[in-house]
C-alpha positions as a printed Julia matrix, in Angstrom:
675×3 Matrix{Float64}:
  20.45  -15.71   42.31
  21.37  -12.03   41.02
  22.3   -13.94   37.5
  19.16  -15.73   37.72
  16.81  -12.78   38.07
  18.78  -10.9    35.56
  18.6   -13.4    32.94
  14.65  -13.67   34.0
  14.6    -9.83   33.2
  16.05  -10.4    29.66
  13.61  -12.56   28.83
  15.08  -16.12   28.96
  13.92  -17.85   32.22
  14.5   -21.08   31.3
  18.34  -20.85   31.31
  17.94  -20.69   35.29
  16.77  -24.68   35.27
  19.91  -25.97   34.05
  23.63  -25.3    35.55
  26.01  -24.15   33.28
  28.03  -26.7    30.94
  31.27  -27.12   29.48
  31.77  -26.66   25.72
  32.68  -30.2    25.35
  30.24  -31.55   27.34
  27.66  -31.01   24.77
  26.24  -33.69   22.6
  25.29  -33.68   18.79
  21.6   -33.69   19.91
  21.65  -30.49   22.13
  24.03  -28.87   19.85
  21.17  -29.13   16.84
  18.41  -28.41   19.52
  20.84  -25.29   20.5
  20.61  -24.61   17.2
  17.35  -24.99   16.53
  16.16  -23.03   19.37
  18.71  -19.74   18.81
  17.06  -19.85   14.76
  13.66  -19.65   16.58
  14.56  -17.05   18.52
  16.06  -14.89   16.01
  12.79  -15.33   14.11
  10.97  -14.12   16.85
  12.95  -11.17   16.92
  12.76  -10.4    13.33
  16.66  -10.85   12.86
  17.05  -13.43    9.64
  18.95  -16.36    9.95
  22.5   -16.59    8.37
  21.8   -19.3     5.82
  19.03  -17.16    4.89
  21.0   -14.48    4.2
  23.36  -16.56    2.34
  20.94  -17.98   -0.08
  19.58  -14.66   -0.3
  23.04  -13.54   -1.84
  23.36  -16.76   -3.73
  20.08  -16.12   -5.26
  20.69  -12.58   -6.03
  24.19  -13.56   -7.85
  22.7   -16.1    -9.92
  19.94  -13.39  -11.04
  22.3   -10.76  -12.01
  24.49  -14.0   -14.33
  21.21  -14.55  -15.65
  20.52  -10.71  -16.27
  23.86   -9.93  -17.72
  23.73  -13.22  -20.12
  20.55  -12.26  -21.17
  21.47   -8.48  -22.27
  24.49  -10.18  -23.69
  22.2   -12.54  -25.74
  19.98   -9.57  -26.2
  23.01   -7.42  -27.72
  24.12  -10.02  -29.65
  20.6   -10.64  -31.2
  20.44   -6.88  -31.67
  23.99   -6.51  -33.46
  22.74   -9.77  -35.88
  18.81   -8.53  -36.71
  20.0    -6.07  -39.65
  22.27   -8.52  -41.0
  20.01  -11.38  -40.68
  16.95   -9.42  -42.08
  18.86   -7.81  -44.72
  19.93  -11.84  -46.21
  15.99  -12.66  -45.43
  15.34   -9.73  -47.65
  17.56  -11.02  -50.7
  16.35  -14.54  -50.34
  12.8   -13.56  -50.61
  13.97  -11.39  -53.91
  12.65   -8.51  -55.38
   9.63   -8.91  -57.84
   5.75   -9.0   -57.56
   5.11   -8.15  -54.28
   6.94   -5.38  -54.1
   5.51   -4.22  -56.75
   1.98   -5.1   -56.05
   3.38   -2.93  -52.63
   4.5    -0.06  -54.66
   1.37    0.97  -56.47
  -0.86    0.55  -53.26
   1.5     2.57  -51.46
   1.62    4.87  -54.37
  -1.86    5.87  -54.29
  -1.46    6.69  -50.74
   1.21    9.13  -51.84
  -0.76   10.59  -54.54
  -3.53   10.76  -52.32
  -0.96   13.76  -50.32
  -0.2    14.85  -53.44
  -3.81   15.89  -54.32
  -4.48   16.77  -50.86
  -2.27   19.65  -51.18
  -3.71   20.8   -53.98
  -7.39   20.85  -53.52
  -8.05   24.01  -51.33
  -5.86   26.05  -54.1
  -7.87   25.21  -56.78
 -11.42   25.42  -54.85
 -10.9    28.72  -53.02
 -11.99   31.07  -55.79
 -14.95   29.22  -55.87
 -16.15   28.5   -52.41
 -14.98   31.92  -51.01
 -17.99   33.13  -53.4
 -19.85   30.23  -52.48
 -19.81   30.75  -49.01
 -18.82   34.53  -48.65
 -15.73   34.11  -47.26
 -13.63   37.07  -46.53
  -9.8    37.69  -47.15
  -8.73   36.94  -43.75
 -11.03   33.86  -43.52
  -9.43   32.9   -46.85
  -5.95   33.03  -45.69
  -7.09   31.0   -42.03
  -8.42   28.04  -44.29
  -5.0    27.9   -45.92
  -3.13   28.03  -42.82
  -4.89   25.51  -40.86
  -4.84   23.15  -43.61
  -1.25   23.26  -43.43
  -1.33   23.02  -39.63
  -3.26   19.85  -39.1
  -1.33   18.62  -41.94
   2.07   19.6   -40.05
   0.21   18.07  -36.22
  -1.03   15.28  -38.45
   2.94   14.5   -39.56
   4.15   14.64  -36.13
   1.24   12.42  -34.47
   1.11    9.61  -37.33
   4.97    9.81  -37.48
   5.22    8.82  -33.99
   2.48    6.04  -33.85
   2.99    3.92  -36.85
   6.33    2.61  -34.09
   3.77    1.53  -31.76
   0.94    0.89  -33.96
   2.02   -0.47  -36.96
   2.6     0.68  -40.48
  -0.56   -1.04  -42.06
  -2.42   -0.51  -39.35
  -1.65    3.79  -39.27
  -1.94    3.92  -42.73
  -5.14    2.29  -42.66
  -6.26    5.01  -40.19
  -4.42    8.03  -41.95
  -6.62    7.16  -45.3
 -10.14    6.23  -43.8
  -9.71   10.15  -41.94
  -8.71   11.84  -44.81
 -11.66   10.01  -46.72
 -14.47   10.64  -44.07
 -13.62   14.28  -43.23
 -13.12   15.39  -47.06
 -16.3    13.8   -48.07
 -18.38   15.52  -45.57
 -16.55   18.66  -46.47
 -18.29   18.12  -49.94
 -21.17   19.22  -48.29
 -20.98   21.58  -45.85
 -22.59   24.87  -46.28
 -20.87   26.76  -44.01
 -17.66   28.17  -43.76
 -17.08   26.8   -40.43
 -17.94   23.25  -41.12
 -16.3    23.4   -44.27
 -13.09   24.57  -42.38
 -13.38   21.67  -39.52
 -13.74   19.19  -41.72
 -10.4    20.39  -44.12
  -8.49   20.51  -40.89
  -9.5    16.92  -39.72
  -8.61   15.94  -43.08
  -5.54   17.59  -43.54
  -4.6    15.71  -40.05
  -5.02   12.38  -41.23
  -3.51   12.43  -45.14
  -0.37   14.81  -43.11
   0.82   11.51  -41.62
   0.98    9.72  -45.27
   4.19   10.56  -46.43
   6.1     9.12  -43.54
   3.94    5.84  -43.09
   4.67    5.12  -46.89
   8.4     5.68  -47.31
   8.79    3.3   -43.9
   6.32    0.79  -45.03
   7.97    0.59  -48.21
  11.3     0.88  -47.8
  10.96   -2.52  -45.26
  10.24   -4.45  -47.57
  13.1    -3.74  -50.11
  16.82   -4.95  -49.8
  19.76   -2.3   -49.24
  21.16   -2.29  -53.39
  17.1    -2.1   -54.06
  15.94    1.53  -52.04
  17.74    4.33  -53.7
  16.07    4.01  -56.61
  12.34    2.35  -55.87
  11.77    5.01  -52.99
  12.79    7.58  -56.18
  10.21    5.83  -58.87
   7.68    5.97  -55.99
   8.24    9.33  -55.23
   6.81   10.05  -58.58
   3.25    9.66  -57.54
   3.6    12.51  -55.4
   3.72   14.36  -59.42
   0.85   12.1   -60.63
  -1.28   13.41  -57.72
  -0.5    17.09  -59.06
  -1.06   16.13  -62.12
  -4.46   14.35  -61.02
  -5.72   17.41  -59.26
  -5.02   19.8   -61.68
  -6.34   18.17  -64.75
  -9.46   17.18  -62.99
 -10.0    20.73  -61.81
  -9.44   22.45  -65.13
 -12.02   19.73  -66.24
 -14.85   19.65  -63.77
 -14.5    23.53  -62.05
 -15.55   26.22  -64.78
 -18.31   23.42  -65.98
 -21.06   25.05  -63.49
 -23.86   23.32  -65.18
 -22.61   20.1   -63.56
 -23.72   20.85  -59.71
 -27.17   19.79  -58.71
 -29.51   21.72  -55.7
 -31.31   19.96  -53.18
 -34.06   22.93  -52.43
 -32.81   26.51  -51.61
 -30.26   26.02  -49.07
 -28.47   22.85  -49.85
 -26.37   23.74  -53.14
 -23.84   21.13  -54.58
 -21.81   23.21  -57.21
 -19.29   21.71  -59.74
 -16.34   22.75  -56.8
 -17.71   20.16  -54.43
 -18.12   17.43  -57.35
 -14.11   18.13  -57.98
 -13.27   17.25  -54.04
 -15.28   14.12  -54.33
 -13.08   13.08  -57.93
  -9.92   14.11  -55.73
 -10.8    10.93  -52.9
 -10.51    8.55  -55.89
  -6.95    7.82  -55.23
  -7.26    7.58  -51.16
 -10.14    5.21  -51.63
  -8.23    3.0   -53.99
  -5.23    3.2   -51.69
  -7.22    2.36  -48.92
  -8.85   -0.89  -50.68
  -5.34   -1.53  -51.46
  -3.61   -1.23  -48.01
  -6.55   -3.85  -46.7
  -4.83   -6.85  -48.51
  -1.37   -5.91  -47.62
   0.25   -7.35  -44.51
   2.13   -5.43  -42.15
   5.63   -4.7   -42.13
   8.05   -7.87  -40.86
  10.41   -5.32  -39.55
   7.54   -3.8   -37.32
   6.16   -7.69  -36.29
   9.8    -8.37  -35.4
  10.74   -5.53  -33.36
   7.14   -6.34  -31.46
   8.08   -9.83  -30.91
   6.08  -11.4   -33.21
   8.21  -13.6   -34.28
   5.84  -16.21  -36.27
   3.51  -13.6   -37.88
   6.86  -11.93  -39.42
   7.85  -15.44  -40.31
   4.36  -15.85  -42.29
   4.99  -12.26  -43.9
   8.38  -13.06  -45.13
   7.41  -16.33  -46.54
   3.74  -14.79  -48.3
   6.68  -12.38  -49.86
   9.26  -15.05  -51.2
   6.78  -17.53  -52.5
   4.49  -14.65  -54.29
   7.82  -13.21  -55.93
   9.83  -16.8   -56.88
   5.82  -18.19  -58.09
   6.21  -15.28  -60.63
   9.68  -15.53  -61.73
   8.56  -19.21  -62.48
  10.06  -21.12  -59.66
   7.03  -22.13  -57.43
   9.55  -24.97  -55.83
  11.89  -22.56  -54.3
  12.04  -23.31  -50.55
  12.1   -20.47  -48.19
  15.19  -21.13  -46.14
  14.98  -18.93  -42.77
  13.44  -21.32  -40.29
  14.53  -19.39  -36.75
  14.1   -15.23  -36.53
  14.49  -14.01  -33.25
  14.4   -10.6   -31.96
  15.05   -9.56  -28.28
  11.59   -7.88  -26.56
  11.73   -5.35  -24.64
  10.56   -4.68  -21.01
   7.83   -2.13  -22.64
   6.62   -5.01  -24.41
   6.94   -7.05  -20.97
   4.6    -4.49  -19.43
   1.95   -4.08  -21.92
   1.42   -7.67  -22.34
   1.4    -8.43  -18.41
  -1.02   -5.36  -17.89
  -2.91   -6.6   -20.79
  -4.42   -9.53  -18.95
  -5.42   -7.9   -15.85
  -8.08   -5.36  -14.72
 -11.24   -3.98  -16.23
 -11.71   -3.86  -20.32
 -11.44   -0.02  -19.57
  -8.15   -0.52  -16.82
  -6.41   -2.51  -19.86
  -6.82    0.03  -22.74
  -5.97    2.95  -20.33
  -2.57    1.37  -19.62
  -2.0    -0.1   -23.35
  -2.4     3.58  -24.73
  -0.7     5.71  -22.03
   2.28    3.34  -22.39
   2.17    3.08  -25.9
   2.24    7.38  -25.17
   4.88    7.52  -22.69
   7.11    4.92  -25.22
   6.41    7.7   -28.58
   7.61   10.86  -26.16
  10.62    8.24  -24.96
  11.6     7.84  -28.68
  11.26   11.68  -29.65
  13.67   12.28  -26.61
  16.13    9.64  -27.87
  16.91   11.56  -31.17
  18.74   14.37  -28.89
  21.38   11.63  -28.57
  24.75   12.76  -28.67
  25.25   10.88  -31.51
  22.42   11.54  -33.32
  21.97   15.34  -32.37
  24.59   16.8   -35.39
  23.45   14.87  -37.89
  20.19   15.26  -36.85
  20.53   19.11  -36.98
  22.29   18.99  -40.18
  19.2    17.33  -41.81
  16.81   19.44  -40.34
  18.27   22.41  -42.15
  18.14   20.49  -44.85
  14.67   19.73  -44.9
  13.44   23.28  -43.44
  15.6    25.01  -46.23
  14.04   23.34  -49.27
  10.64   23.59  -47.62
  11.04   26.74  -47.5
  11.83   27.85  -50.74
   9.97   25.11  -52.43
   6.6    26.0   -51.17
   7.41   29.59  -51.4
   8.46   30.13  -54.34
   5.43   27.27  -54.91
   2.94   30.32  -53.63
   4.9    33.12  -55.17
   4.16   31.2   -58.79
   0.48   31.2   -59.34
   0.38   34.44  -57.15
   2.42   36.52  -59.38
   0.64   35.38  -62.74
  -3.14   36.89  -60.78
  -0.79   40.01  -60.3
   0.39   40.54  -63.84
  -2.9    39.32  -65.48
  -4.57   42.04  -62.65
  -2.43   44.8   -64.09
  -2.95   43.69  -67.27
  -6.53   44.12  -66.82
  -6.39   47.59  -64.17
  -4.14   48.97  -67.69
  -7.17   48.41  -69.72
 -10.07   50.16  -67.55
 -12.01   52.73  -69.43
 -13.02   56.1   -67.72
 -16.12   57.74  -68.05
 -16.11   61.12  -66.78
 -19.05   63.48  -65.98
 -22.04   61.87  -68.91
 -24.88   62.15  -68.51
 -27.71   59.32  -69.86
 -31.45   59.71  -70.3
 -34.2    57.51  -70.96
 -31.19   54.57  -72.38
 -32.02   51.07  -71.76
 -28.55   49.42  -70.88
 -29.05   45.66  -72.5
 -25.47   45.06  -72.8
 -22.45   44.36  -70.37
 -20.6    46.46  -68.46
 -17.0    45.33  -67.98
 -13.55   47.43  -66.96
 -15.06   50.74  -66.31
 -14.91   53.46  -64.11
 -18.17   56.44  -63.88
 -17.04   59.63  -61.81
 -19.72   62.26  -61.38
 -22.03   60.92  -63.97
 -25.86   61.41  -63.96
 -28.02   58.71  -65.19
 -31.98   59.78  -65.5
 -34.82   57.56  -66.62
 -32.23   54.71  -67.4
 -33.17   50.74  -67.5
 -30.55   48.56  -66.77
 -32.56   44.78  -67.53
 -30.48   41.24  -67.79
 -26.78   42.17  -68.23
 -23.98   41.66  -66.25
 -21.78   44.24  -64.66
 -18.16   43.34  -64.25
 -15.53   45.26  -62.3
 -16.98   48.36  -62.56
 -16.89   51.25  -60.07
 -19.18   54.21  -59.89
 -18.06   57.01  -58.18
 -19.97   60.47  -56.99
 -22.79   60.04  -59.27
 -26.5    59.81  -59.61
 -29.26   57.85  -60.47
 -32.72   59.16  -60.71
 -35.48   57.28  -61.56
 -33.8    54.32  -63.13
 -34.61   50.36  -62.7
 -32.71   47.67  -62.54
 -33.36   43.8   -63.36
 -31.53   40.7   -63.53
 -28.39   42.02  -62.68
 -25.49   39.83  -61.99
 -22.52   41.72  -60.59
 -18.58   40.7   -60.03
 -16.54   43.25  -57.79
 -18.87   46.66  -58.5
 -19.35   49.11  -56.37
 -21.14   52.14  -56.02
 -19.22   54.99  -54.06
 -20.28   58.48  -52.52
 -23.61   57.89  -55.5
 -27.4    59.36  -54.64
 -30.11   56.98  -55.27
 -33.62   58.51  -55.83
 -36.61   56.71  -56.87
 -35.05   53.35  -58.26
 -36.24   50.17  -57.97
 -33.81   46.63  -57.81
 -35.19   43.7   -58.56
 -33.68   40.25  -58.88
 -30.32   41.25  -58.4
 -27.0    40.82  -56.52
 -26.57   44.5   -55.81
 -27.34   44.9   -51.69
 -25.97   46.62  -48.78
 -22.34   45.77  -49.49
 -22.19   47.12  -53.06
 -22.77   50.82  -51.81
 -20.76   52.19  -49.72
 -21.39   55.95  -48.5
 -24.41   56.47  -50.69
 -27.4    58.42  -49.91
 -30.92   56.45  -50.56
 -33.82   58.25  -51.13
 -37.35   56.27  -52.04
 -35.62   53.32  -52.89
 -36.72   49.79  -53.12
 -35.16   46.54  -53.23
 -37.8    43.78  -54.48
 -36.23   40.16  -54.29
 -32.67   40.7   -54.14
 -30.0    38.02  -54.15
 -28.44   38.49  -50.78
 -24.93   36.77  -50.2
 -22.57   35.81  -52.51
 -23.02   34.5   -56.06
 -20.99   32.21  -58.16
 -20.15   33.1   -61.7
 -17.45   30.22  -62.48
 -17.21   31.67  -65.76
 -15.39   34.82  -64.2
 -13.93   33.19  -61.4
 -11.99   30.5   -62.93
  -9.16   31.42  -64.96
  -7.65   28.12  -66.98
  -4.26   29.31  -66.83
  -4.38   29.14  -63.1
  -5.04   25.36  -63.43
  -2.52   24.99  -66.9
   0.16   26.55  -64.91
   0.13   24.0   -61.78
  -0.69   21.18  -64.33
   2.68   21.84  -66.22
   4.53   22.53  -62.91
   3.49   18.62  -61.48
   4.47   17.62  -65.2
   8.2    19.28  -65.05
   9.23   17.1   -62.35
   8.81   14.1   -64.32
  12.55   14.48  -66.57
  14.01   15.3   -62.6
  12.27   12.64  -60.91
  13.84    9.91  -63.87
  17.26   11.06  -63.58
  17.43   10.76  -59.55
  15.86    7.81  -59.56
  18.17    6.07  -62.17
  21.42    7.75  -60.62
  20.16    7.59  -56.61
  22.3     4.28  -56.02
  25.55    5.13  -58.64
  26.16    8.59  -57.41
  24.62    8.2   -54.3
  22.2    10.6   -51.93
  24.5    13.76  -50.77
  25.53   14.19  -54.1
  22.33   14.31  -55.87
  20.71   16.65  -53.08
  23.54   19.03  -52.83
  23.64   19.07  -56.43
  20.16   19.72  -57.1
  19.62   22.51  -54.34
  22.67   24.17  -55.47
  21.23   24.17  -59.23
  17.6    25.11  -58.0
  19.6    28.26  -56.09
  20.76   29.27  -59.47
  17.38   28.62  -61.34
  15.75   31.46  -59.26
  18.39   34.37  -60.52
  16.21   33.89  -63.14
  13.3    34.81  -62.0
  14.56   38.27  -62.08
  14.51   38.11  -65.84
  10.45   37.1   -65.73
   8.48   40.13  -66.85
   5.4    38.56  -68.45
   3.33   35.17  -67.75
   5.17   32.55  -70.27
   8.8    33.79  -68.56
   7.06   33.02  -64.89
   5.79   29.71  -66.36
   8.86   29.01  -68.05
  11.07   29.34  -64.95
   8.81   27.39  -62.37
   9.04   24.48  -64.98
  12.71   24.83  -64.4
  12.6    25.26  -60.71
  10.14   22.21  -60.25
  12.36   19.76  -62.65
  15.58   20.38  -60.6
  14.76   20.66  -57.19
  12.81   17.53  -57.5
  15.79   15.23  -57.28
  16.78   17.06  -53.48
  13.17   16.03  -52.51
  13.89   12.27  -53.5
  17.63   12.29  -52.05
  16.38   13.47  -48.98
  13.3    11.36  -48.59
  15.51    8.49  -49.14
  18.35    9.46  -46.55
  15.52   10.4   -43.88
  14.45    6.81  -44.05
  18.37    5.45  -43.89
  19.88    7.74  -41.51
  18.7     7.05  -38.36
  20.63    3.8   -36.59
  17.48    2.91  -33.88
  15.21    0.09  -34.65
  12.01    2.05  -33.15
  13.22    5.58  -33.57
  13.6     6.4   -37.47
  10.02    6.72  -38.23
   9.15    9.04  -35.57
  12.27   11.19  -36.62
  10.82   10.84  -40.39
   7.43   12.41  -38.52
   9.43   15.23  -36.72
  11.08   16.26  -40.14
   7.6    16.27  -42.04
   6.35   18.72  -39.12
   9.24   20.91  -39.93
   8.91   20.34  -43.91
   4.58   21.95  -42.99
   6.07   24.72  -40.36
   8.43   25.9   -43.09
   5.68   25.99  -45.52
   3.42   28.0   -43.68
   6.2    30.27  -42.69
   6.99   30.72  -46.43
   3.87   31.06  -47.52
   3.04   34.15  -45.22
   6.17   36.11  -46.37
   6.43   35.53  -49.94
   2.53   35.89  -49.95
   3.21   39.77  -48.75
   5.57   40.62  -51.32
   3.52   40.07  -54.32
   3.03   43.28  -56.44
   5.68   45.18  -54.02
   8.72   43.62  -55.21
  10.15   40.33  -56.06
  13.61   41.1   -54.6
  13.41   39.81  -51.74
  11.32   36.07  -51.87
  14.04   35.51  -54.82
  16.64   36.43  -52.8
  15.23   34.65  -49.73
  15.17   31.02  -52.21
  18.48   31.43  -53.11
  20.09   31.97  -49.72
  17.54   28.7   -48.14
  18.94   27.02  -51.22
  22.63   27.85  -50.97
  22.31   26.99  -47.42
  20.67   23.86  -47.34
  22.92   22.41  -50.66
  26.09   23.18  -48.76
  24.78   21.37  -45.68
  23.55   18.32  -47.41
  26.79   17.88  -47.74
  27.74   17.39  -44.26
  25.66   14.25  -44.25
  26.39   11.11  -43.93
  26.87    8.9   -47.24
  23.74    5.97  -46.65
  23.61    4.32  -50.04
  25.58    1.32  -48.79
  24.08    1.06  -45.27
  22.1    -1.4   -43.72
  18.79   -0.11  -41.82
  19.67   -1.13  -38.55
């Protein structure tokens, strides 16, 4: 009775109706109903049951064969893609459509290439135009290298996740929309918006292009067509600076649209300059994307369709329209990124579905920017980007210092010509004919008409003017200084409140006067600005040949090291420049030898980097650098013009000297296949 009410307290009552039984007194039947009942029980008490648990186990080690033979088949795939691409590649051949490829892709280059000329060549222009001041001046320049270096970094990132086409496609229709309406804006705020949006989109070009192209060519194939295509980047120079010696000084050719809205030969030159991005654009429209991209996004039969479009258009123009294309099975392994995106794809709102498509497609960019601090990428890495910041910086320095120090001699030039007038005194003299270079101290000018001429750098300085009238008076940097002004009428001219500075005004009137600033393109345009940019683009050309000719025989460390260490010697002789034609002389020579490290290193960007969805971002990180160096050049060679050219020389030879003797640190790529 004790055991009864004790089992009756643990819960199993029943037990009490039967007496207890041997072991071997048990039949099959109650043994199974034992069984059966004890499973139910442990149900009931949450405990699983041991063939659960077994099958459990069972399951979970045929899940982790599958897993492991699947990132075995995955590695395997991984280890054959470059090799099985790179034999896709020479089946297909190279011929037509690469070509066809080259010259679209080209124009998007030159595109970059004008880009980074325009604001140059239009500043002396609109900052009369639209009054901008020094510092404003030197903020358009700067931002327009900024946006260009955020634009690098952004577009760099996304053509992995995007697409090339697709990126490109973006990159050209910003640059396109932002520089026209920059064509028209009228105020210096606007204007500078719109440069910086632009700048952001064509600042992503250069490493969309070299990646688009450069999958679509075979390994013994890239050294030297990334080299000839590098050459655009001249023909845009070329482009910008012919077209602006052209249109620019011709002032006749702008139009007005009533008082305010003024279209001046400056703006018609941007709109000329987004020929070649339009053109490009068209271009890029009837190209299909990359295979490489399609096949590292798992799409498998689109890449097959690209491959085949690229055989049959090149073997149809060789004359061989029969020749089969042989690869029948590509297969590359997809990732669980992919995984997500596609299962997340298919579920929620339209708004749910793009939210998690474009913050995973953001978390994956920032993933593959972390990857490149890899152990085994991080030397080489760093290696190349002292490379890269080294010729950046002396290229576009010394690219500044250039057209800089030719305004400084031809300003001295000019200050050693001024004529001084000291103490005369004029009365009853009608002034009909220009007044250019001079300097008045303490003159005295009484009853005088000055009526339709044009005053031109010319300072007056403690003196008076009495009774004296002035009409149709255009005016380039004069000023009137410490002068008393009795009695004299202005009318129709540029001369207001900024032209005199500490003057006393007595009785003085000002009848319709030009306020603002005034454009006189005839004054403000020198041609040998534009003729010395023009034959800077053109002295690339012999450099750009011989790297592209010897790129695959000598390969890329050679001809970068090379080249920087001859460009390092080049600028000792800049020391020896004392007049225009040596400065000329010497950037021709600068530009035609450092050109070749520019193509070696584009090419070895593209090659160096082992990860299938990591190169192009790294190509976008390097570009950023390539725009921070530039602006940081820029600024400091900038501030030594007319104090001394020491120092930027000296500063280009040690960047150069450095970076040379680097570049040959890295890795040999010529015989590499992109993996």
């Amino acid at each position: 009775t004790i055991k009864a009410r004790q089992n009756s307290q643990d819960g199993y009552p029943y037990q009490t109706d039967y007496p207890p039984q041997d072991e071997d007194a048990r039949s099959d039947a109650t043994e199974g109903a034992d069984d059966d009942e004890q499973m139910y029980e442990g149900e009931y008490q949450g405990i699983p049951h041991p063939d659960e648990i077994k099958e459990a186990r069972r399951a979970a080690r045929l899940e982790a064969r599958r897993k492991a033979r699947q990132a075995a088949q995955q590695e395997e795939e991984e280890e054959n893609l470059p090799e099985q691409y790179e034999a896709i590649m020479e089946d297909c051949g190279h011929g037509r459509f690469q070509w066809m490829l080259f010259f679209v892709l080209g124009l998007a280059l030159m595109a970059d290439g004008v880009d980074g000329f325009v604001v140059g060549f239009v500043l002396p222009s609109a900052e009369k135009d639209m009054c901008i001041s020094n510092s404003d001046k030197g903020l358009l320049g700067l931002l327009v290298y900024v946006s260009m270096m955020v634009g690098a970094l952004v577009w760099g990132g996304l053509c992995d996740k995007m697409g090339r086409r697709k990126c490109l496609i973006y990159v050209l229709t910003i640059d396109l929309v932002f520089s026209f309406l920059s064509c028209f804006a009228q105020g210096y705020g606007f204007f500078l918006f719109f440069r910086f949006c632009s700048g952001f989109g064509i600042g992503g070009s250069i490493p969309i292009v070299y990646t688009y192209f450069t999958e679509f060519l075979q390994m013994d194939k890239r050294g030297e067509h990334l080299s000839w295509l590098c050459m655009f980047w001249m023909l845009g120079g070329l482009y910008a600076s012919f077209t602006a010696w052209g249109i620019i000084p011709h002032y006749g050719w702008g139009f007005a649209i009533g008082t305010e809205f003024q279209i001046h030969s400056w703006r018609i030159f941007i709109l000329v300059c987004l020929f070649p991005a339009l053109a490009a654009l068209v271009g890029v429209i009837f190209m299909p994307e990359s295979p490489r991209f399609l096949l590292e996004s798992a799409r498998h039969d689109e890449a097959w369709m690209v491959l085949r479009q690229v055989h049959d258009t090149n073997w149809k123009a060789k004359g061989e329209p029969e020749r089969v294309f042989t690869a029948t099975n590509i297969k590359t392994p997809q990732t669980q990124e992919d995984e997500f995106i596609e299962i997340q794809s298919d579920t929620g709102t339209a708004f749910q579905r793009w939210t998690v498509r474009h913050m995973t497609m953001l978390q994956q960019v920032m993933a593959n920017i972390m990857s490149l601090s890899a152990p085994e990428l991080r030397l080489q890495g760093l290696f190349l980007v002292i490379v890269w910041f080294c010729l950046a910086f002396s290229y576009h320095g010394l690219g500044v210092w250039f057209p800089d120090m030719i305004k400084y001699m031809q300003y001295e030039e000019y200050e050693s010509k001024v004529k001084v007038f000291h103490r005369e005194r004029v009365e009853h003299f009608h002034f009909n004919f220009s007044l250019v270079n001079q300097i008045h101290r303490e003159g005295e000018y009484i009853h005088d008409k000055f009526a339709n001429i044009e005053i031109k750098s010319v300072k007056f300085e403690d003196s008076l003017f009495e009774n004296c009238y002035f009409e149709d008076v255009r005016s380039t940097s004069t000023f009137f200084e410490n002068c008393t002004i009795k009695n004299t009428v202005f009318y129709n001219t540029d001369l207001w409140q900024e032209k005199f500075k500490d003057c006393r005004m007595e009785n003085t009137t000002f009848l319709h006067p030009k306020k603002g600033c005034h454009l006189n393109f005839e004054v403000e345009n020198d041609i040998v600005i534009y003729m010395v940019s023009f034959l800077g683009s053109l002295a690339v050309l012999p450099g750009n040949i011989i790297s592209a000719l010897f790129m695959d025989k000598i390969g890329r460390i050679r001809i970068i090291g090379g080249s920087m260490l001859v460009s390092s010697a080049c600028t000792f002789l800049l020391l020896l420049s004392f007049s225009q034609g040596a400065v000329i002389c010497w950037q021709c020579l600068f530009y035609g030898t450092s050109v070749a490290a520019w193509n070696g290193l584009q090419v070895i960007s593209v090659e160096l980097y082992p990860s299938s969805k990591r190169y192009r971002t790294a190509f976008g990180i390097l570009n950023g650098i390539c725009k921070f160096a530039a602006i940081l050049a820029s600024s400091i060679f900038a501030a030594f013009i007319g104090i001394t050219k020491i120092i930027p020389i000296f500063l280009a030879f040690a960047a150069l000297v450095c970076g040379g003797l680097v570049a040959l640190k890295l890795p040999e790529t010529r015989e590499k296949i992109l993996t």
